[in-house]
N, C-alpha and C positions, 0 to 999 in steps of 0.2 A: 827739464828735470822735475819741475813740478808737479806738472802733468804728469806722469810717472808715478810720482808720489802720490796724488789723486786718487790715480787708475791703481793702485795698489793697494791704498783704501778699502777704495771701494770692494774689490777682490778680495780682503778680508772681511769687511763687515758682511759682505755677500756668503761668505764661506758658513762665519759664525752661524748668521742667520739659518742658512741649512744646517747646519750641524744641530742648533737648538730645534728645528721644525723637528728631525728626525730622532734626535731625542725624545722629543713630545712625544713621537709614535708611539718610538719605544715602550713610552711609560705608558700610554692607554694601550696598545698592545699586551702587556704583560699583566697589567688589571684587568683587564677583560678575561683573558687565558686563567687569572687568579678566580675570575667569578664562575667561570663554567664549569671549574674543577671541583668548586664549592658547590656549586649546582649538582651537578655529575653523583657526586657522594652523596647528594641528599639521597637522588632519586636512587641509587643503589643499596641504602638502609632501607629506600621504600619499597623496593623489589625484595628485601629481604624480608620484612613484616609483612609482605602478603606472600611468597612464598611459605612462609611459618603459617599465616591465616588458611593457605589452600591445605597444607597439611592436616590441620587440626581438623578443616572441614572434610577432610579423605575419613578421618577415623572418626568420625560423627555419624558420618552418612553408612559408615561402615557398622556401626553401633545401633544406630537404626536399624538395618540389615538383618542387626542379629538377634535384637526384639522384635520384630516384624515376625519372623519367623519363631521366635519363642510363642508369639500371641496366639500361634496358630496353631499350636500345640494342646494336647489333650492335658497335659499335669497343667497346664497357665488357665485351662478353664474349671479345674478342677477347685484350682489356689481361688479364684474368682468366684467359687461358686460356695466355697465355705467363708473364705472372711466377707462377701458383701452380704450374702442372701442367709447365709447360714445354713447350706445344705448338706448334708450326708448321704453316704450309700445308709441302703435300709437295713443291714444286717452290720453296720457299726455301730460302738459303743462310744459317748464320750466322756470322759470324766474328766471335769468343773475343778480348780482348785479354788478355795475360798481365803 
């Protein structure tokens, strides 16, 4: 009968023993899964700040586009050519406010 009692023992402290191993898991399993999620979220506000960054640079590049094409326009050399150089047609008048 002792023997019994022993082996019965042992049968529980063996039991315990897994049960805490698998425990253990548990807990580093569920913090790991807690970090990747924290992870996960970074990287998705970081995808969202450079989607907002490619936007901005759509309507930049767009904005360029549409000076580029103003520069090459006859009124943009005209504007350029009175306020740097100070030129006029010859048969304009200006008058000076003092």
């Amino acid at each position: 009968m002792a023997r019994t009692v022993r082996k019965e023992k042992k049968k529980r402290t063996g039991l315990l023993i897994i049960a805490v191993i698998v425990m253990m898991l548990c807990g580093v399993i569920l913090y790991q899964k807690q970090q990747k999620l924290a992870e996960r979220a970074r990287y998705e506000q970081q995808i969202a700040e450079l989607n907002a960054r490619i936007d901005d640079l759509h309507e930049e590049a767009e904005e360029i586009e549409d000076y580029k094409a103003y520069v090459q326009t006859k009124k943009y050399v005209e504007e350029i050519a009175r306020e740097r150089l100070g030129l006029v047609y010859e048969n304009e008048i200006i008058f000076e406010g003092h």
